[in-house]
N, C-alpha and C positions, 0 to 999 in steps of 0.2 A: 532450859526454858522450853516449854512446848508451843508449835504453833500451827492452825492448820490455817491452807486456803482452799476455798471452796466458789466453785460455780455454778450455778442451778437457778431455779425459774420459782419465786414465788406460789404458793401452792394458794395463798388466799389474800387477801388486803391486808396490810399489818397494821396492830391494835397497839394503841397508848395502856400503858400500865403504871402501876403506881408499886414502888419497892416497899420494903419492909422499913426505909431510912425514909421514906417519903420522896424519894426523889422520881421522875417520872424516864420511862425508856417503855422503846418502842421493841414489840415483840411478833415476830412474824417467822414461818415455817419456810424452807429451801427443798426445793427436791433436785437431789444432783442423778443426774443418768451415767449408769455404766452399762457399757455394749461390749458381752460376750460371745462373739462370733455373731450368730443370726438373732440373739436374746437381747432384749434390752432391759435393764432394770433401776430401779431409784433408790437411792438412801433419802431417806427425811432426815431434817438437823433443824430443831429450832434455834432457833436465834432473839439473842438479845442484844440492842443495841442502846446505847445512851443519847445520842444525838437525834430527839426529836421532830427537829422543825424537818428532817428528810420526809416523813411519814405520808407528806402529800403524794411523793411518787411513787409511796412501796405499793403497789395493785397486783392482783394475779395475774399471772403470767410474767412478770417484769423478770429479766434475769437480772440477775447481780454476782458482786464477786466479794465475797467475805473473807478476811480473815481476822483469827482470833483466838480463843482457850478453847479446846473443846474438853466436854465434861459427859465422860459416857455412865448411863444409869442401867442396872440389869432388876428388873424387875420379875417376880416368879410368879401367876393368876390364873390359878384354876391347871395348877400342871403344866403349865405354859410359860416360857421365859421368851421375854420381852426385853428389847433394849433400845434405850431411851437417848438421841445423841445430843447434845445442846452445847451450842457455840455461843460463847462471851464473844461477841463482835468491839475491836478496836481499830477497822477497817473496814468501809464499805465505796463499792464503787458500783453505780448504778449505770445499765446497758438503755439508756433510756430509746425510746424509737423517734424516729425521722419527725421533724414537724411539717406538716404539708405546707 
């Protein structure tokens, strides 16, 4: 069985979709930070999630903590490989902030 978890910050508001079976899931981008030595950098991993009615709180910047399937895609464009991450989310736990 494969599974990954993942932490990172919403990169933009997450969007309502409609699948190929008509069912409806919510789809939004992660960027997770890795810090090597003085360098810091991000992996992107979009994310698909099934459980809707969350959608009110997914906003940019939110962190969250995912896990789920990941499914890596290698794309080749113009001489160029590209690689594409996307997590089947069956786990989400939102870092929500402080209410005043």
């Amino acid at each position: 069985m494969q599974r990954i978890d993942l932490i990172g910050n919403l990169v933009a508001d997450a969007e309502i979709r409609t699948g190929k079976d008509g069912n409806e899931f919510i789809s939004f981008r992660v960027a997770v930070n890795d810090y090597h030595g003085e360098e810091k950098r991000a992996t992107y991993y979009d994310v698909s999630y099934r459980k809707s009615e969350v959608i009110k709180h997914l906003k940019a910047g939110l962190r969250v903590f995912v896990t789920g399937r990941l499914s890596i895609n290698t794309v080749v464009k113009d001489g160029k490989t590209y690689q594409n991450n996307y997590v089947f989310a069956s786990d989400l736990d939102l870092w929500l902030p402080p209410r005043d």
